[in-house]
C-alpha positions as CSV (number, residue, x, y, z in Angstrom):
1,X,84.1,142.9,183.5
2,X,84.6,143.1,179.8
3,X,85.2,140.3,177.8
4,X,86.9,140.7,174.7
5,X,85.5,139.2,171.9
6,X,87.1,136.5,169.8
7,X,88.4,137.3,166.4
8,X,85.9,136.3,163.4
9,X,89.4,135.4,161.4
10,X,89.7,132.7,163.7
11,X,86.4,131.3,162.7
12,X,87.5,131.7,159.1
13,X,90.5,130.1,159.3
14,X,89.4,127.5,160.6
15,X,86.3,127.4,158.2
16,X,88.5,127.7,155.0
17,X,90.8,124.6,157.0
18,X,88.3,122.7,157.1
19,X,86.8,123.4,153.6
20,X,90.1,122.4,152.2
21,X,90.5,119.6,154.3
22,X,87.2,118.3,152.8
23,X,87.6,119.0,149.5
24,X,91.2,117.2,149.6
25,X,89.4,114.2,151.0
26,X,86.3,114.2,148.4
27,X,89.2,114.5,145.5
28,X,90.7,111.1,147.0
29,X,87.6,109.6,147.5
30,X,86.4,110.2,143.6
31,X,90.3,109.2,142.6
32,X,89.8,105.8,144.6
33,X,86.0,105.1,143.5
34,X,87.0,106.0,139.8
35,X,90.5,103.6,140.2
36,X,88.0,101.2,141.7
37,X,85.5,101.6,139.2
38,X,87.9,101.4,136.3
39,X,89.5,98.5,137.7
40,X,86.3,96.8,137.6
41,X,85.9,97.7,134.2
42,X,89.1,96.3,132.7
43,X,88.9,92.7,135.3
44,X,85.5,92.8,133.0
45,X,86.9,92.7,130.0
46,X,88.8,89.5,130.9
47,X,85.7,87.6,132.4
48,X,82.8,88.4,130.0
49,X,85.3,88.6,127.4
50,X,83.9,92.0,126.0
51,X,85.4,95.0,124.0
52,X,86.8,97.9,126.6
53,X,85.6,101.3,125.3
54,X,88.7,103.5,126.1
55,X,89.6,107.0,125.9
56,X,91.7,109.9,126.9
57,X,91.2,109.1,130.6
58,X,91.5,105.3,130.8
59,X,93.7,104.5,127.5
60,X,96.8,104.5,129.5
61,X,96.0,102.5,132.6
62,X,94.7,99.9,130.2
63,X,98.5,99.3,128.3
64,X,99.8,99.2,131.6
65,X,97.0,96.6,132.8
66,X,97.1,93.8,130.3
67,X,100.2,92.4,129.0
68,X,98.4,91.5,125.7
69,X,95.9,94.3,124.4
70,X,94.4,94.5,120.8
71,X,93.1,98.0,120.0
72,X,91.2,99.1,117.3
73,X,91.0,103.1,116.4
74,X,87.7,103.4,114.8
75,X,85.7,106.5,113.7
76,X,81.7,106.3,113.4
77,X,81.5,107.4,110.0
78,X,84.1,104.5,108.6
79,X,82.4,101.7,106.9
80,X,85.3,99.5,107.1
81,X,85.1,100.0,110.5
82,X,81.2,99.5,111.1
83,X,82.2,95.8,109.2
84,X,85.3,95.3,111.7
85,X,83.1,96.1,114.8
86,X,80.8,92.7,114.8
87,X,83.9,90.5,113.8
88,X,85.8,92.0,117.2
89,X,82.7,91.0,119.3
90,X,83.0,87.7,117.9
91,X,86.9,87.4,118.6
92,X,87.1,89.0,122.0
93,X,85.3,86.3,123.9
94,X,87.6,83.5,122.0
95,X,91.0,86.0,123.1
96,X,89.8,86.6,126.5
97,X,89.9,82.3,127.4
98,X,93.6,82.4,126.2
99,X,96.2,81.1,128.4
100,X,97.7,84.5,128.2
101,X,94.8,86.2,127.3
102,X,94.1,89.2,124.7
103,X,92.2,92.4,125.5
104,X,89.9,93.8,122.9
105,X,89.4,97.5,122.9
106,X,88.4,100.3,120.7
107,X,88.9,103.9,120.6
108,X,86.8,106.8,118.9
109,X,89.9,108.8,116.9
110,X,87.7,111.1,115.3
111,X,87.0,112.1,118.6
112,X,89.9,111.5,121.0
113,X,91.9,113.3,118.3
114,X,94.8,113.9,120.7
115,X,94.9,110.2,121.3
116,X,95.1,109.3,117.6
117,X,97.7,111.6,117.0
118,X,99.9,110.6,120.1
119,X,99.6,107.1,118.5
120,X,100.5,108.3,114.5
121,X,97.4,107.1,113.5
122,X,95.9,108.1,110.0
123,X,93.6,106.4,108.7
124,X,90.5,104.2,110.1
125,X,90.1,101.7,111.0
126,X,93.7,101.4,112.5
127,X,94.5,98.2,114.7
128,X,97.6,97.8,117.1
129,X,98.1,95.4,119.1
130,X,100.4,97.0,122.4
131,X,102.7,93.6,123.9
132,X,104.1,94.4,127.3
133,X,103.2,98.1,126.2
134,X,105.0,97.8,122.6
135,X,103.0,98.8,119.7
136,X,102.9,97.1,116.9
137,X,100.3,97.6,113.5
138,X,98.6,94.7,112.7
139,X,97.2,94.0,109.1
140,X,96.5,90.6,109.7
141,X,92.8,88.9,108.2
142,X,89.9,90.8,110.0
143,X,87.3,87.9,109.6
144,X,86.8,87.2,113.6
145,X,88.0,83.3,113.2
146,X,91.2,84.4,111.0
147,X,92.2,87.6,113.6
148,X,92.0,84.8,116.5
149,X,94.8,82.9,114.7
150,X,96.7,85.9,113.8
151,X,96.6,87.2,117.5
152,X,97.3,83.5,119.0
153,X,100.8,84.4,117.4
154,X,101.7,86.7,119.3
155,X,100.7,85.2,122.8
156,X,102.5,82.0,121.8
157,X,106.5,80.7,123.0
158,X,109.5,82.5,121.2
159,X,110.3,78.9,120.2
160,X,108.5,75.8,120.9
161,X,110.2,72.4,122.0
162,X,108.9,69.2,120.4
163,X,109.4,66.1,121.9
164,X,107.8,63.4,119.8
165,X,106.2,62.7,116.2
166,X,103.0,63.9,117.5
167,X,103.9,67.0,118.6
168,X,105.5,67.6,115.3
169,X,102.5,67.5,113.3
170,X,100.5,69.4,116.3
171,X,102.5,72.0,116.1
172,X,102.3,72.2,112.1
173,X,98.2,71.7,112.2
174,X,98.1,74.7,115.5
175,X,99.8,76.7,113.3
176,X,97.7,79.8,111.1
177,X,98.4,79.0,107.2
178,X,99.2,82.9,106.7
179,X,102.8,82.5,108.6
180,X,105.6,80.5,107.5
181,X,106.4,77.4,109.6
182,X,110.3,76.9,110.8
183,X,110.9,74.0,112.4
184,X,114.8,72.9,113.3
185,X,115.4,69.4,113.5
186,X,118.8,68.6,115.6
187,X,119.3,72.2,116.3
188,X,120.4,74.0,119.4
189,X,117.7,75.5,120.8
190,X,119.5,78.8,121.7
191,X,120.4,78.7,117.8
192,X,116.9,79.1,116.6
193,X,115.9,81.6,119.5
194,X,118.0,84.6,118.4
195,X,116.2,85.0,115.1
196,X,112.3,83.4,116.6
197,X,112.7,86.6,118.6
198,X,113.0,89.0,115.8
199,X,110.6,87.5,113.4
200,X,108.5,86.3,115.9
201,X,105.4,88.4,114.6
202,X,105.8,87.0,111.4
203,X,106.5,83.3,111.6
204,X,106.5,80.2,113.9
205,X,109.6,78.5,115.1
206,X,109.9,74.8,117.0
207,X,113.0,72.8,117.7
208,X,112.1,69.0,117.6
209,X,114.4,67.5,120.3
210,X,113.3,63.9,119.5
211,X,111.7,62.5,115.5
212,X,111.6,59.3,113.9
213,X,113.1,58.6,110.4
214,X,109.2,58.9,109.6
215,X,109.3,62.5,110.1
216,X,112.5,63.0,108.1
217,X,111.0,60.6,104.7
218,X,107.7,63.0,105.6
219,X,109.7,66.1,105.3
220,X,112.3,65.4,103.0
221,X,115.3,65.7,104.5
222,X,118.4,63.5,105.9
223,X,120.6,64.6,107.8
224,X,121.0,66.8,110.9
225,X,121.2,69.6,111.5
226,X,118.1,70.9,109.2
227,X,115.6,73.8,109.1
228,X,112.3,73.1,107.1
229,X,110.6,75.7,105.9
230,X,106.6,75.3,105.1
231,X,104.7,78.1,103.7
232,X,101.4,76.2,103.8
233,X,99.3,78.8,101.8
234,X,101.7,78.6,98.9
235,X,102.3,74.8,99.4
236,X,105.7,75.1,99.3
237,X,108.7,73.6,101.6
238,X,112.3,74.1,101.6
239,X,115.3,72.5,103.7
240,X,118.5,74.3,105.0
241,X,121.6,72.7,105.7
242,X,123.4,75.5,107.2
243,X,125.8,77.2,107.8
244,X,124.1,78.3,110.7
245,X,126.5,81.2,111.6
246,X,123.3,83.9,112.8
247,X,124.3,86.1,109.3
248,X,123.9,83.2,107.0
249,X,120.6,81.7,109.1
250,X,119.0,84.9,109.5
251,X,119.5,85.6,105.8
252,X,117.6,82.1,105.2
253,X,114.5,82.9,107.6
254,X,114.4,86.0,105.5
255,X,114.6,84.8,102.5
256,X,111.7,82.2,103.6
257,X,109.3,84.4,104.6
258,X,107.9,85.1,101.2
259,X,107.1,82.3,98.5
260,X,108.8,81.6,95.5
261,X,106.7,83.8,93.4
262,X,104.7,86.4,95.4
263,X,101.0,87.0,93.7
264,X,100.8,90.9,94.0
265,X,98.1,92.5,95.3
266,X,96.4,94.7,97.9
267,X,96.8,92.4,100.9
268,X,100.6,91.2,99.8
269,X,102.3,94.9,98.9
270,X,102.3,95.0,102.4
271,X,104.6,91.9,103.2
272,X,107.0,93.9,100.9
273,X,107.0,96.7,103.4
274,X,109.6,95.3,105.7
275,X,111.8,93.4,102.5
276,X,114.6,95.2,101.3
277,X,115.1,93.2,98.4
278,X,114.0,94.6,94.5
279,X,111.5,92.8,93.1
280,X,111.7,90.8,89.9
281,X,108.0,92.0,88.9
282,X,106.3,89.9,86.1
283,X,103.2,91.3,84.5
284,X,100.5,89.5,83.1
285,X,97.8,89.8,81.2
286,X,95.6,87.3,83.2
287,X,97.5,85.9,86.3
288,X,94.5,83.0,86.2
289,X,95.2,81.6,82.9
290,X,96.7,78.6,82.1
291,X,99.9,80.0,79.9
292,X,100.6,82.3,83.3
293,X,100.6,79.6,85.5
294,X,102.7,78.1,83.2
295,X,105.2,81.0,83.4
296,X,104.7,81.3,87.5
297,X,106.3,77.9,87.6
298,X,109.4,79.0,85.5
299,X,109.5,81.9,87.9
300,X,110.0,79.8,91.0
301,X,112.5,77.7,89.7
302,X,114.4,81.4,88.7
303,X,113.6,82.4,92.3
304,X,115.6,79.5,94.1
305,X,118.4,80.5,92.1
306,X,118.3,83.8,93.0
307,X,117.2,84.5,96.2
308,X,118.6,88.3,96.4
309,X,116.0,88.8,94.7
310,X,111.8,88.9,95.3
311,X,110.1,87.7,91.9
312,X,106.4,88.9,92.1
313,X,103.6,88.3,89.3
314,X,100.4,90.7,88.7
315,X,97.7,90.3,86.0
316,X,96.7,93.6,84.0
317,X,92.6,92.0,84.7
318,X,93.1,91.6,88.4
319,X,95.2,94.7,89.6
320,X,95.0,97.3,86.4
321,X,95.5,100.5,88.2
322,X,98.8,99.2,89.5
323,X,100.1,97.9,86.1
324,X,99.6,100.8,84.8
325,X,102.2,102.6,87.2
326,X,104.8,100.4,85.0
327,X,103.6,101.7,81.5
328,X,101.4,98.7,80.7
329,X,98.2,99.6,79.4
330,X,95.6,96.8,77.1
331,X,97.9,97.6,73.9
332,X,101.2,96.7,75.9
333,X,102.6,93.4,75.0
334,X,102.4,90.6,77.1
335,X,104.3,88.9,79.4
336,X,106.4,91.9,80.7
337,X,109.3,92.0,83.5
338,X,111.1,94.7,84.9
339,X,113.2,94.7,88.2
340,X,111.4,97.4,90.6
341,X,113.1,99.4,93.7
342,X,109.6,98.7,95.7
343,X,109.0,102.3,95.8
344,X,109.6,104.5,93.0
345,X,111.7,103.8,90.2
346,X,112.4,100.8,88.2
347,X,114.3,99.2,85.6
348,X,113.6,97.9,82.0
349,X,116.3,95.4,80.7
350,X,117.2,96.5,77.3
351,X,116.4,93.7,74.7
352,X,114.0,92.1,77.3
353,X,110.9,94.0,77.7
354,X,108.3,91.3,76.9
355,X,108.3,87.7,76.9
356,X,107.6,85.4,74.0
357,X,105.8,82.5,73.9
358,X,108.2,80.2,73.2
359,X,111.7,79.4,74.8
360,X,110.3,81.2,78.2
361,X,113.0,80.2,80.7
362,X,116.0,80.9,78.5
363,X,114.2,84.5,78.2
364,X,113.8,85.0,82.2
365,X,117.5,83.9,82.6
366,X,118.7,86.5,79.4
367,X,116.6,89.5,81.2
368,X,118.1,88.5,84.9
369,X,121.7,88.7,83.1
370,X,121.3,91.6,81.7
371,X,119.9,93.1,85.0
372,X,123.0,92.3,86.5
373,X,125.4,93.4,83.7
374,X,123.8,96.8,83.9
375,X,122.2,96.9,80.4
376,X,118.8,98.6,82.0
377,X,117.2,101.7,81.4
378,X,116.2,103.5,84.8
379,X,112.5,104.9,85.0
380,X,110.0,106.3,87.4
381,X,106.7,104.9,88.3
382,X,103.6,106.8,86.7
383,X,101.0,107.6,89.0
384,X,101.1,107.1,92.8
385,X,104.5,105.1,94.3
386,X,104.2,101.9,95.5
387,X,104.7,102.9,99.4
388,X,101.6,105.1,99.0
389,X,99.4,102.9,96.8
390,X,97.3,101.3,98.7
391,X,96.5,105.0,100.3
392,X,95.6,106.3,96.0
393,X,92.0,105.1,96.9
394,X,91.6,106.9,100.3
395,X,92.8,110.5,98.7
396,X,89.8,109.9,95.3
397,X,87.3,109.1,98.5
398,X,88.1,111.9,100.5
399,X,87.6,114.0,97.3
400,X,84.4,112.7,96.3
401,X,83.0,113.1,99.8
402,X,84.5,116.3,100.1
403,X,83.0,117.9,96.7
404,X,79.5,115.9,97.7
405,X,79.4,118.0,100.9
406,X,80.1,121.0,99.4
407,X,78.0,120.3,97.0
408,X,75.3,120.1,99.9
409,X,76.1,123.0,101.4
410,X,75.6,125.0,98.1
411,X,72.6,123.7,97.6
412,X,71.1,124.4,101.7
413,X,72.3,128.0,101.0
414,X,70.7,128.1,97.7
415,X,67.3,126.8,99.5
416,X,67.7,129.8,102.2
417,X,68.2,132.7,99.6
418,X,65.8,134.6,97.5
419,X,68.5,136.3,95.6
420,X,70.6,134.0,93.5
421,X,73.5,131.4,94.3
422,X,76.4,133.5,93.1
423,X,79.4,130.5,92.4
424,X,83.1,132.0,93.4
425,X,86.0,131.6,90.8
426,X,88.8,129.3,91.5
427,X,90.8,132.0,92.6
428,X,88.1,132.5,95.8
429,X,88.2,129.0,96.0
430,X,89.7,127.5,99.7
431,X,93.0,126.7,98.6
432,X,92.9,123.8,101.6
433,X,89.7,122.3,99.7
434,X,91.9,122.0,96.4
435,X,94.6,120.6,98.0
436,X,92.7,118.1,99.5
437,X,91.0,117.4,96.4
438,X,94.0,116.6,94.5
439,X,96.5,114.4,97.0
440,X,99.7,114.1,96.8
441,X,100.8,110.9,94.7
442,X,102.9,110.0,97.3
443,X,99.5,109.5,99.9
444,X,99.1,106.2,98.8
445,X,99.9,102.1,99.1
446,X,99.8,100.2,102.1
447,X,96.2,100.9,104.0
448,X,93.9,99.4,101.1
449,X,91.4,98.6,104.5
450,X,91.1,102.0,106.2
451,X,89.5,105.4,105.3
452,X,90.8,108.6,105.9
């Protein structure tokens, strides 16, 4: 008898089954083993308190990981960031033993461009610290002791609650001397914690439930309910009274954030970024001299009466290329004060565009009046504006580095050639290369530590 024989599609479909059976199963296994493999990576970074390398693949799961991570979006090339890179080794050990601990991690945006643009950044070195999956920039000290301080502040209590003396003047000597200190003495504790939670990243806050009269001669204030204000790098204090409706308080904590009279320069423009105030700007010849110090002191007492108002100082010797936005040049004369927008445009009182020696005060109270009466004339900064001026010095950079490399590349093709280097006009020129090599004005201000 004849036996059929069985189809060969059989066989193949079972084959091609069990192919993609196999293949299904090898795709889970590599998912699991990478999972597991990442997951060792990242309970690493807590333990031996070392910097996670992340990318395209594992930038993700690492947010969602750690409640507290601290990136930092490097390129090679940067040497800002080849100074950073040692002072985050330092740090991360120190953030990792926190009792809500901070991840360290870096990212290569020059070459995980899609994950530097996904994240707006711009410049290097860019750091972000992500809270609960939140970014937020940080431009914070970089020195590895100084970051640790910084970074404690955001891992610490919306509000802390002070029970005693000594945990008073704990919480004062914890505390970094960059942020402002607000401590409420008699206060509800509800009270304090609507505006701790939006100014938490910039300031601490306490309520002290229990204080001697000690604490109130130490601090000088008495009577309850109080707020004192320290800014200990400015050595300056200040007590509130109320009314502690949230507008009126809020306003106050604002208001408090800043000093008196803010020294102007690269690292302070951008604690102005978030203030909505104008700025009473005072500029100097030498901010260090004696007869400016002098004036600085006038300036504060003008500043707590008129705290609508930011009053800034900058010295022509210390910070030249930004006096110069304001028409001041080494012929201008000497103490000068306009009131500026804290971007573009800015306003010279009319009868009060310097400051005599003598009689100072009654001139500073003159200028403010006429401010307010409207006797100004309105002008525009020269040069780059002051939301972009701390970027001025990244857009001459690029350009040198940009000309140098073409300059290289002439001179490789002129090595290769027998026949001479024929130079194109500026008509044949890239018209990218010449837009690059002039930037926009408005490229500038408030990244004075990264390169583009």
């Amino acid at each position: 008898m004849l036996r059929r024989a069985k189809s060969p599609m059989i066989f193949i479909s079972i084959s091609t089954r069990a192919a993609v059976f196999f293949s299904c199963f090898l795709a889970v296994a590599a998912a699991v083993m990478g999972h597991q493999e990442q997951t060792n990576q990242f309970a690493g970074a807590i333990e031996n308190g070392k910097v996670l390398n992340l990318d395209e693949s594992n930038f993700d799961a690492a947010i969602a990981t750690f409640d507290y991570i601290f990136v930092d979006f490097y390129a090679p090339w940067c040497g800002h960031c080849k100074r950073l890179a040692p002072e985050l080794e330092k740090a991360a050990p120190v953030l990792a033993r926190l009792k809500q601990p901070i991840v360290v991690a870096k990212v290569d945006a020059d070459k995980y461009r899609k994950l530097a643009s996904k994240h707006d950044i711009d410049g290097f070195p860019t750091l972000k610290i992500f809270v609960h999956g939140i970014p937020t920039e940080y431009y914070g000290p970089r020195k590895a002791d100084l970051l640790v301080q910084f970074l404690k502040k955001f891992v610490a209590p919306d509000v802390a609650v002070l029970s005693s003396d000594s945990a008073i003047r704990e919480f004062v000597e914890a505390a970094d001397i960059h942020f402002p200190i607000f401590i409420g003495f008699g206060l509800d504790e509800s009270m304090m914690y609507n505006v701790a939670v939006k100014y938490k990243k910039k300031a601490w806050f306490a309520v002290a439930k229990d204080f001697s009269d000690e604490i109130m001669a130490f601090y000088d204030f008495d009577k309850v309910p109080a707020v004192v204000s320290l800014l200990p790098e400015y050595s300056e204090q200040s007590i509130f009274y109320g009314p502690f409706e949230e507008h009126f308080f809020e306003d106050y904590i604002k208001q408090s954030l800043l000093p008196l009279a803010l020294p102007i320069n690269q690292e302070t423009l951008k604690l102005l970024k978030d203030d909505q105030r104008k700025i009473a700007l005072t500029i100097v010849a030498d901010e260090s001299d004696e007869k400016s110090r002098d004036l600085v002191k006038l300036l504060k007492a003008a500043a707590s009466a008129n705290r609508d108002l930011v009053f800034g100082y900058v010295g022509f010797k210390q910070f030249e290329e930004f006096a110069e936005s304001f028409e001041v040049n080494k012929r201008t004369q000497l103490p000068k004060m306009v009131i500026w927008d804290g971007n573009e445009e800015y306003f010279s009182v009319i009868g009060s565009e310097s400051i005599k020696e003598v009689d100072q005060g009654s001139q500073i109270t003159r200028f403010l009046e006429g401010y307010r009466e409207g006797s100004v004339i309105q002008k525009n900064i020269s040069g780059p504006s002051f939301m972009d001026f701390l970027r001025s010095f990244l857009g001459m950079r690029t350009a040198l580095i940009i000309i140098f490399i073409a300059c290289m590349f002439i001179l490789i093709l002129a090595l290769n050639k027998e026949e001479p280097l024929r130079v194109g006009t500026r008509e044949d020129a890239d018209p990218d290369s010449r837009s690059t090599s002039q930037p926009d004005i408005r490229e500038l201000r408030r990244d004075g530590d990264k390169e583009d």
